[in-house]
N, C-alpha and C positions, 0 to 999 in steps of 0.2 A: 572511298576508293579501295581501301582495302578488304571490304565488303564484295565488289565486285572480283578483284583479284582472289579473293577465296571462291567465288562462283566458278571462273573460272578453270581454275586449277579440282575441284570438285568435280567436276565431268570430264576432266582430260587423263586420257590414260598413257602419253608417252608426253615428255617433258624435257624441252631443250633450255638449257640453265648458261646463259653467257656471265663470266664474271670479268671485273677488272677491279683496278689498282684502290679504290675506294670501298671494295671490301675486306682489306689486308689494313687497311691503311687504319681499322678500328683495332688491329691488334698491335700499335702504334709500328708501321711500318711506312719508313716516308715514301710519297709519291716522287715522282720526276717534276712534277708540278711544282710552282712555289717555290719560297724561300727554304721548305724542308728539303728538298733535290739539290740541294748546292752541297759539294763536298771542298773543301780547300779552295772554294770560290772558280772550282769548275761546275758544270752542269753536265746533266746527263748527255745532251749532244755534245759534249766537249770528249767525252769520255766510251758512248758506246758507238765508237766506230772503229769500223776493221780499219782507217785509217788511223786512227788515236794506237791501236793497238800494235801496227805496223813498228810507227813511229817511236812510242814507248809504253811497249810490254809491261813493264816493271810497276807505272803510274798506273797502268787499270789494272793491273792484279791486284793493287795496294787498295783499290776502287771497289773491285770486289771482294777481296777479303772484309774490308769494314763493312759491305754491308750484307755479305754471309754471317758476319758476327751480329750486326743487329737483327736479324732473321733469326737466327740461334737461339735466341735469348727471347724470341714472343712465340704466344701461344694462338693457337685458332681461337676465333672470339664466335659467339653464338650464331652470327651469319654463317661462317665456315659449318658449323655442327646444324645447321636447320639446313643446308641445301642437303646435309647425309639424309637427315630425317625425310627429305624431299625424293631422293632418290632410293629409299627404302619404301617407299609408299605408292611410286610410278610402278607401273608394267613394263615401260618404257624409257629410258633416262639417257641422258649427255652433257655429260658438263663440258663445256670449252672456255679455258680461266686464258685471259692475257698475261696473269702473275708468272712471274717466276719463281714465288718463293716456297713452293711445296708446303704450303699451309692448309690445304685442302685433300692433300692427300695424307696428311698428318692428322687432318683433324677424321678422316676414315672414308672420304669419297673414294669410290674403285674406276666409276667410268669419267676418266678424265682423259681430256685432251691439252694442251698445251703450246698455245700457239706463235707464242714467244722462246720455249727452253724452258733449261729451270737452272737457275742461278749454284743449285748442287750436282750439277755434273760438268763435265768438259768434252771437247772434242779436238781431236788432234788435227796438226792440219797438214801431216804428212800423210796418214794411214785412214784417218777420218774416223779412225774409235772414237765410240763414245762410252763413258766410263762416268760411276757417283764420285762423287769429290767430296773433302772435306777440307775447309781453310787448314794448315801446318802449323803447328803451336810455335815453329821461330819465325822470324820476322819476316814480313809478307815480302819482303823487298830481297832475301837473301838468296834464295835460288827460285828461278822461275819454276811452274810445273813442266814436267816433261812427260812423253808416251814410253811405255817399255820400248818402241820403236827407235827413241830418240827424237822424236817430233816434238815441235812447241806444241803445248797444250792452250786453249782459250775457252773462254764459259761455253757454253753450250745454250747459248741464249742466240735470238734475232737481232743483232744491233741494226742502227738505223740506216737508210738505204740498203739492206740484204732484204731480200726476199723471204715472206712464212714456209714453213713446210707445206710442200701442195699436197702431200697424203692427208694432214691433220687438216687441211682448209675443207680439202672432197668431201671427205668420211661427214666433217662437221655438215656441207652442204645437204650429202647426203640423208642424214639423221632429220637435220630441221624440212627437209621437203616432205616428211612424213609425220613430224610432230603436233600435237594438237595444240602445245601451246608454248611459247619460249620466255625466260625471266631474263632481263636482263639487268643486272646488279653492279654499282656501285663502277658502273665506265663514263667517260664523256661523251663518248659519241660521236669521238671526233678521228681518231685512230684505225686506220683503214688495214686490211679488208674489213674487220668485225664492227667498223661502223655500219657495215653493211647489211649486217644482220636484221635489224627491226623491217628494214625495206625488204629483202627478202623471205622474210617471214609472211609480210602483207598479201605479198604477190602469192603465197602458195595457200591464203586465208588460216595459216597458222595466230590465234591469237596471243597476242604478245602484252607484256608486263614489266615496268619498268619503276627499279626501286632504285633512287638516288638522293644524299642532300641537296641537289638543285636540279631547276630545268636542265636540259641536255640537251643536244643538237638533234634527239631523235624524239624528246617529250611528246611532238606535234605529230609526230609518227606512231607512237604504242596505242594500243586501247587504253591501258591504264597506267599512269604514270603517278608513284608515292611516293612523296619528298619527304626524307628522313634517313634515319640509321639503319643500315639494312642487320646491324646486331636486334634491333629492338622491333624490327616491322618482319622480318620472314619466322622468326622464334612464334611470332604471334599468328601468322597465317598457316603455320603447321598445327599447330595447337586448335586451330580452328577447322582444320582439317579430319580430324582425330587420329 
């Protein structure tokens, strides 16, 4: 299979790159999935709602602080550093990551899109700036962040039930209606709009590539689908690239 995936990445000269939560998650960063998505025995829908946040601020700052801190402290693992390689190599490139952890742009991708936020910045919700943020060395709980406006500040992330940005959804739409071939890395498949992705790719005969540790609700959907590490399987299809 990953014979084939080097074929066709080999004749493709512009290259749409989806990632998600399963290529972060090798630079030990927990997913929402599973028993690692539990914090103080809430879960991530307990927690990323503009209702949770309404009600108490204070609990998901405290939310996001710890896991700005666990992001802080990992590094982009060889997946992150083979899609740069990959977008060094296209004529053509797009990355659209679900992450919000800025691990992709740390590890040196420039064309990113970001269809969730990014867990390092904020947005106000009187003035509607958006500003980078960095967790406050006293205690997460002591004063909330605020806007030079005076506004509550909140991540600058999608929580659930909000709406994606439709600029970053078009631009992506855009991009893939012209690309020759699109990867999609280390998502379920199940997280909508970008589950949407491998079906829209088909319709426009973009072909598509799918690297995961397990079948995915789109496996039946890609040309090629390779079940593994995407640190250890894209490192090796660039390599094979030259």
């Amino acid at each position: 299979m990953i014979e084939k995936a080097i074929g066709i990445l080999k004749s493709a000269k512009s290259l749409f790159v989806l990632t998600g939560a399963g290529i972060s998650a090798e630079s030990g960063i927990p997913t929402f999935r599973g028993a690692d998505g539990l914090w103080k025995n809430y879960s991530a829908t307990d927690l990323a709602t503009p209702e949770a946040f309404k009600k108490d601020p204070a609990l998901v700052w405290e939310w996001y602080h710890w896991r700005q801190n666990i992001i802080s402290k990992a590094d982009p693992n060889p997946a992150h550093y083979a899609v740069v390689d990959l977008e060094k190599k296209l004529e053509r490139f797009l990355l659209l990551t679900q992450n919000v952890d800025n691990l992709h742009q740390r590890a040196g991708s420039k064309n990113v899109l970001e269809i969730h936020g990014n867990i390092f910045r904020t947005r106000c919700l009187i003035c509607g700036e958006i500003a980078d943020y960095q967790k406050p060395s006293e205690p997460a709980n002591s004063t909330l962040p605020k806007c030079t406006c005076g506004g509550s500040l909140r991540p600058d992330v999608v929580w659930f039930g909000e709406a994606i940005p439709q600029d970053i959804w078009q631009n992506s739409l855009d991009f893939l209606s012209r690309a020759d071939a699109a990867l999609i890395c280390g998502t379920s498949g199940i997280v909508w709009p970008a589950a949407a992705i491998p079906e829209i790719a088909k319709r426009g005969n973009t072909k598509t590539i799918e690297i995961n540790l397990e079948p995915t609700a789109v496996s039946s959907i890609v040309d090629v689908s390779i079940q593994g590490k995407a640190g250890e399987i894209l490192p090796k299809i660039v390599a094979a690239l030259g």
